[in-house]
VOBA-1610 file (N, C-alpha, C; in pm, whole numbers, padded with zeros to 5 digits, always signed):
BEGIN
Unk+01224+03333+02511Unk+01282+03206+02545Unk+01269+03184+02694Unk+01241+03081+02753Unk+01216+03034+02846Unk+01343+03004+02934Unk+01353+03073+03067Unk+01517+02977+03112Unk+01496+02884+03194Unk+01581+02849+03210Unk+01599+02680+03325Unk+01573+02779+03470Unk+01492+02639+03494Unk+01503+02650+03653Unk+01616+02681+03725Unk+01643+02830+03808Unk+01788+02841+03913Unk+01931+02916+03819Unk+01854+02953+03683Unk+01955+03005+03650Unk+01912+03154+03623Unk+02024+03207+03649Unk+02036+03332+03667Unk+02013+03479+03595Unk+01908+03579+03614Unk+01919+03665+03523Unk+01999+03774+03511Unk+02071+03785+03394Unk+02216+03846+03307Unk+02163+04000+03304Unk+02202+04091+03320Unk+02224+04220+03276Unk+02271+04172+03124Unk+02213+04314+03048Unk+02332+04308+02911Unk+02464+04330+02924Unk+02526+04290+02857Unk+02649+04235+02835Unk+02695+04410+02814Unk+02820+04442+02828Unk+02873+04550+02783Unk+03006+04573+02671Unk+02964+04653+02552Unk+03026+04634+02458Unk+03180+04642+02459Unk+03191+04745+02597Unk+03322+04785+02585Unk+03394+04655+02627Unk+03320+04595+02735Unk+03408+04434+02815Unk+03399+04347+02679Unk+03312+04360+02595Unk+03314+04232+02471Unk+03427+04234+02414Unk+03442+04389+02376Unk+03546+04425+02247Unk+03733+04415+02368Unk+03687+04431+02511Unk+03787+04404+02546Unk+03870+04316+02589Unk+03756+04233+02606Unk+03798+04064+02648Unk+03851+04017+02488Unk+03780+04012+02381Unk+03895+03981+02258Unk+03985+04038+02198Unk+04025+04168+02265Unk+04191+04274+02248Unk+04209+04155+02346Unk+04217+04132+02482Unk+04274+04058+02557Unk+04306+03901+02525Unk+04255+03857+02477Unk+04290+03689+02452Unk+04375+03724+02310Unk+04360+03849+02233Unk+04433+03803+02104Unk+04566+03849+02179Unk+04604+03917+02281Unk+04723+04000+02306Unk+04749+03875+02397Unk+04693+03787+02441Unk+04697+03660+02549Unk+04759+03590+02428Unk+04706+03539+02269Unk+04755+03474+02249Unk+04924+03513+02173Unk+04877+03633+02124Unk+05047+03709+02152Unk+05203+03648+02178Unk+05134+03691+02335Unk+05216+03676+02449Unk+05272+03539+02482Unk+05164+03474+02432Unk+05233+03275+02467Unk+05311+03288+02382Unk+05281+03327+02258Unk+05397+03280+02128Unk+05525+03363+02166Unk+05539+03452+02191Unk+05635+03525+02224Unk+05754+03485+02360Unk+05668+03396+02447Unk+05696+03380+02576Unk+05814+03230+02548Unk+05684+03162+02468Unk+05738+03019+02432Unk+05819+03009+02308Unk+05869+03100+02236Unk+05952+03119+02133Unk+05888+03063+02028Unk+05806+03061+02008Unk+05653+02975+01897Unk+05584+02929+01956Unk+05461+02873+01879Unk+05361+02842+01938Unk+05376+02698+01923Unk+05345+02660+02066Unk+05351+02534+02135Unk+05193+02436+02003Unk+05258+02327+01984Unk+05123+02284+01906Unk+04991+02254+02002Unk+05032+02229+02165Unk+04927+02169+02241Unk+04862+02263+02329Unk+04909+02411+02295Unk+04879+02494+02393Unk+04666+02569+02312Unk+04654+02597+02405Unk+04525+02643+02388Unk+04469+02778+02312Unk+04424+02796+02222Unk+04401+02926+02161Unk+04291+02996+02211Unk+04366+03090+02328Unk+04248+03163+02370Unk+04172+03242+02294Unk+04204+03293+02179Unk+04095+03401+02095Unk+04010+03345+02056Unk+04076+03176+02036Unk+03936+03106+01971Unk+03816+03116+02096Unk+03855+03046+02164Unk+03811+03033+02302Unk+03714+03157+02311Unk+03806+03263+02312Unk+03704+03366+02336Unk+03564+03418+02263Unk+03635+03402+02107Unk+03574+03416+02021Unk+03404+03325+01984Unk+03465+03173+02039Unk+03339+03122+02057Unk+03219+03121+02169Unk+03297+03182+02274Unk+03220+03195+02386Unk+03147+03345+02373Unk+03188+03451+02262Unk+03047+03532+02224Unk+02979+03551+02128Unk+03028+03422+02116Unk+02961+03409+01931Unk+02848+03362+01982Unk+02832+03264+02067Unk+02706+03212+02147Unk+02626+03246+02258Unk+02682+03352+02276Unk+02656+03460+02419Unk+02568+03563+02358Unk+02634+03639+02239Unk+02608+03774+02181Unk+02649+03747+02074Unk+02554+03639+01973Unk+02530+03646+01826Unk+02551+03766+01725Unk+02477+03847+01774Unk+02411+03951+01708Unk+02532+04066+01682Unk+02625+04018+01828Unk+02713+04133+01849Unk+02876+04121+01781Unk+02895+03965+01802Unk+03021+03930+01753Unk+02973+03818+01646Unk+03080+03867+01508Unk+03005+03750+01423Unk+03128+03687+01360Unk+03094+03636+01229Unk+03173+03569+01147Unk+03259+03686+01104Unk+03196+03806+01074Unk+03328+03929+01031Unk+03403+03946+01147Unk+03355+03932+01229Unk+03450+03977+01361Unk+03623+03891+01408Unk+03521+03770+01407Unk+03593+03637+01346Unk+03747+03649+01287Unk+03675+03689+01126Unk+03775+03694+01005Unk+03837+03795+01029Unk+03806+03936+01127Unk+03904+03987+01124Unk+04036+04014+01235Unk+03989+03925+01341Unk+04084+03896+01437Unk+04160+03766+01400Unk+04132+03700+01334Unk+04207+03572+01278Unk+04293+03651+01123Unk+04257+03719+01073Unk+04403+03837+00991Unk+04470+03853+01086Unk+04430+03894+01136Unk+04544+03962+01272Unk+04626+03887+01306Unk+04552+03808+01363Unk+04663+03698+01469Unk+04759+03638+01349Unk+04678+03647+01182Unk+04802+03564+01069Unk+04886+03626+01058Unk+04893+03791+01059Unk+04987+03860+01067Unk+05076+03879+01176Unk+05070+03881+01264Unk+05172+03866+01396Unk+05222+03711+01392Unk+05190+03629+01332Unk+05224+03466+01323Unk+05357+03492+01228Unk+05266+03582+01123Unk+05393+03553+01007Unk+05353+03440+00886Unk+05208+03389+00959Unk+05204+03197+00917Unk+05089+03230+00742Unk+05025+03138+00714Unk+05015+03177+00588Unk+04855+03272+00636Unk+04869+03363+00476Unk+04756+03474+00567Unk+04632+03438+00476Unk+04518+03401+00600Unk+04382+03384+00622Unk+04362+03242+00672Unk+04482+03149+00725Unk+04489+02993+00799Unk+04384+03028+00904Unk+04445+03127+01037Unk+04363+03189+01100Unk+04185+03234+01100Unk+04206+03317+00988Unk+04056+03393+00936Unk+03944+03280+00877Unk+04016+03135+00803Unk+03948+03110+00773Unk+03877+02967+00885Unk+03988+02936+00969Unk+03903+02915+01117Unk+03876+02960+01176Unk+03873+03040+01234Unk+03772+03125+01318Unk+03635+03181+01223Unk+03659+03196+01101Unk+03524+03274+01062Unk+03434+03094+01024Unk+03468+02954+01048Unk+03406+02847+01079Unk+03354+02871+01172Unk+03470+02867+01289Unk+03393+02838+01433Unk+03325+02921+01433Unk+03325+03065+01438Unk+03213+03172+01437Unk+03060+03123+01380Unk+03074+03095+01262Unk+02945+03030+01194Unk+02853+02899+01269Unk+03013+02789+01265Unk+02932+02728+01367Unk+02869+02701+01510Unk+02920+02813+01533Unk+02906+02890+01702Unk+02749+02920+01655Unk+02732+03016+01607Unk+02579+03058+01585Unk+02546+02962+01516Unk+02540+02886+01468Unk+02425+02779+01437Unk+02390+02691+01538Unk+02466+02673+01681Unk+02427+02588+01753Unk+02448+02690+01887Unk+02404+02776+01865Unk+02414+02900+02009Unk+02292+02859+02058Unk+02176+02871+02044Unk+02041+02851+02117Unk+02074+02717+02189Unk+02086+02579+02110Unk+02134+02447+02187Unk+02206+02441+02295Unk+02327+02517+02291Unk+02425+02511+02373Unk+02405+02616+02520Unk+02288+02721+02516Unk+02292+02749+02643Unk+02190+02676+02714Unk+02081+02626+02668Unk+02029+02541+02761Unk+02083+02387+02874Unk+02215+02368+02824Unk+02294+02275+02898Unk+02360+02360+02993Unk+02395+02272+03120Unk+02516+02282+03208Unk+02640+02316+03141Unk+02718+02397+03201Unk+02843+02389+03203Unk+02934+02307+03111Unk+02969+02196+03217Unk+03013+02089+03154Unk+02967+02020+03043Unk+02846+02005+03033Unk+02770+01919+02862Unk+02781+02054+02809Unk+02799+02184+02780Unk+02843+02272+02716Unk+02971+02278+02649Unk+03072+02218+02745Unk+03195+02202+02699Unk+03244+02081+02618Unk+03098+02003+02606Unk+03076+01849+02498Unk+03071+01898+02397Unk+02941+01995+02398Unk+02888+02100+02220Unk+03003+02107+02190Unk+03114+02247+02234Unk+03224+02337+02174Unk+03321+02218+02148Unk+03363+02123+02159Unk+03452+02042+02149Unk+03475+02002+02024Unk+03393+01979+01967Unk+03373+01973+01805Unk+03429+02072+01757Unk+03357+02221+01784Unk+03394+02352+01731Unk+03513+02369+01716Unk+03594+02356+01838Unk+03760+02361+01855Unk+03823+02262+01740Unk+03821+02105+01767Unk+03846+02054+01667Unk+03868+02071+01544Unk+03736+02085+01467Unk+03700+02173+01368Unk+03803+02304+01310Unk+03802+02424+01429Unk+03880+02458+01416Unk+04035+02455+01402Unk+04095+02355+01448Unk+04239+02329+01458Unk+04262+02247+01356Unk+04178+02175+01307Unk+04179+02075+01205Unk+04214+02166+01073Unk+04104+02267+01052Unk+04134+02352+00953Unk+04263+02444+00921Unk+04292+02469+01092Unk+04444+02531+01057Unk+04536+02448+00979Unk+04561+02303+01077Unk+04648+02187+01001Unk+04678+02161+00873Unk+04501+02180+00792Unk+04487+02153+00653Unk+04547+02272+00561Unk+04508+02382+00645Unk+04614+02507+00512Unk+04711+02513+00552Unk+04775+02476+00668Unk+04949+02473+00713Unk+04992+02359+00599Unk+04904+02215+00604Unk+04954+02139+00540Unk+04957+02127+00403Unk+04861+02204+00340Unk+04857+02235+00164Unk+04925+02372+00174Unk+04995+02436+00239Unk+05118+02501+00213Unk+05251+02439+00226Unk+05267+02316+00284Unk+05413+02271+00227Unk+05475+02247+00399Unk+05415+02314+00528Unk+05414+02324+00620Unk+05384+02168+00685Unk+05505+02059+00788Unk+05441+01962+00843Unk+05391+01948+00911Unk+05330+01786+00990Unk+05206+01779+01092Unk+05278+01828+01200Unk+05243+01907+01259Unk+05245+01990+01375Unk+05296+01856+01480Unk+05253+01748+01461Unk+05250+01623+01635Unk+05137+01571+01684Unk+05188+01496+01734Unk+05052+01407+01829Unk+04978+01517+01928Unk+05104+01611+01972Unk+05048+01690+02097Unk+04962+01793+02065Unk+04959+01825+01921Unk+04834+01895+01860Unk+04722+01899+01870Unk+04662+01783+01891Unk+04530+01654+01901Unk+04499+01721+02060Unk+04581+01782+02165Unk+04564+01814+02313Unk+04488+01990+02296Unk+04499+02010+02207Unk+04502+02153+02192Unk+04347+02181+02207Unk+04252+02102+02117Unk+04079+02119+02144Unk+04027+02080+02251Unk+04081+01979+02368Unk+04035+01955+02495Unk+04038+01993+02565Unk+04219+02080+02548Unk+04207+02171+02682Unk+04134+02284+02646Unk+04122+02351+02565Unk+03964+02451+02517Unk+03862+02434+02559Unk+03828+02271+02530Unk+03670+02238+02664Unk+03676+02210+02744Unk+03816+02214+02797Unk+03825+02193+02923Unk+03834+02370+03036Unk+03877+02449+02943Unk+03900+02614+03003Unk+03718+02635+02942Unk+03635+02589+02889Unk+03544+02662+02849Unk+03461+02702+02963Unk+03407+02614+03113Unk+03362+02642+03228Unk+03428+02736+03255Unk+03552+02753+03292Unk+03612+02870+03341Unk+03592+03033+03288Unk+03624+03020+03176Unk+03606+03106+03100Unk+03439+03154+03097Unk+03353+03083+03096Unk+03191+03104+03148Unk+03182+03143+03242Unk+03201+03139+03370Unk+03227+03219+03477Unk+03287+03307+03529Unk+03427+03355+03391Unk+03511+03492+03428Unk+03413+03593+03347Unk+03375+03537+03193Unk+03353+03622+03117Unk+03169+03692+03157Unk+03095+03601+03203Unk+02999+03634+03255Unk+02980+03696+03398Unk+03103+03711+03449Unk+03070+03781+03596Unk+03067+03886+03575Unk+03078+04000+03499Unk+03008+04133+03498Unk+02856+04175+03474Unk+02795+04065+03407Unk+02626+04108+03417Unk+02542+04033+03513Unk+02596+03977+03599Unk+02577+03900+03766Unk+02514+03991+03820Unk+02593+04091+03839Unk+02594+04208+03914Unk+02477+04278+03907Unk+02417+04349+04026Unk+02255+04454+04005Unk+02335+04557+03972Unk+02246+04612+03932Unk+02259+04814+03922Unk+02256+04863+04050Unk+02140+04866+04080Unk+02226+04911+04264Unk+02156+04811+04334Unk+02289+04782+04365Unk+02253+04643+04491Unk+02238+04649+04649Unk+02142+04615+04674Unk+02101+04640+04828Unk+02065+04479+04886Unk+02072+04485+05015Unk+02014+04356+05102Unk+01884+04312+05080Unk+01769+04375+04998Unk+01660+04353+04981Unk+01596+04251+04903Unk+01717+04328+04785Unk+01683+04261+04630Unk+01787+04090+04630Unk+01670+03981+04568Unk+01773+03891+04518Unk+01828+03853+04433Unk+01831+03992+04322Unk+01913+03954+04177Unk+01984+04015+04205
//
């Protein structure tokens, strides 16, 4: 594959930072619920977040099982009905890799156009098995929850990718 002009070549990614950045956003998303005495309907789901940002990074590495099985998880620490979770995220996962090649050839920002759907998508699906369990509409402020996702997705592109920035041994010489 061919890259854009000015953009940068990545070291591989390291498994241990993959597998630890999503212990970290699921224990991130944890911690909000815990903090905020439930989960806020407008607040942001970082695992998703995370989850889609290596689903399209590292296909190969994080998938739809990976997905389904951090979304059990998070149903079980919810309490909420079990596989609401598993069975959005193992969407977004899917549709993460079906539009992974598309989505890194854009900027940043028109990147955070692609995933916007994804999120949606995803939250939409939670709503629908909260709501064919007997569970009501969450609120208007629900609807805030997929924007600010594309809106943290730049950010999150630049925390989660600053470890393969880096040379192996870096000297004044070299300009990677």
């Amino acid at each position: 594959m061919m890259m854009r002009t000015g953009q940068a070549l990545l070291l591989p990614a390291n498994p241990w930072f993959i597998w630890g950045t999503l212990v970290g956003a699921l224990s991130l998303n944890m911690l909000v619920q815990i903090a905020l005495l439930g989960r806020s309907p407008w607040m942001p789901d970082f695992l998703a977040l995370t989850l889609a940002f290596w689903t399209i990074h590292q296909p190969r590495r994080i998938g739809v099982g990976t997905a389904f099985t951090f979304g059990l998880i998070l149903d079980v620490h919810h309490g909420s009905l079990l596989g609401q979770h598993a069975l959005a995220y193992s969407v977004l996962s899917y549709l993460a890799i079906v539009i992974h090649r598309r989505v890194l050839w854009f900027d940043l920002p028109r990147q955070a156009l692609h995933v916007l759907p994804l999120f949606a998508v995803t939250h939409a699906l939670q709503w629908l098995a909260r709501g064919m369990a007997g569970s009501g509409w969450a609120g208007w402020p629900a609807l805030l929850a997929p924007g600010f996702e594309a809106l943290l997705w730049p950010m999150a592109t630049m925390l989660l990718l600053a470890p393969q920035r880096r040379a192996h041994d870096p000297d004044e010489n070299r300009p990677i």
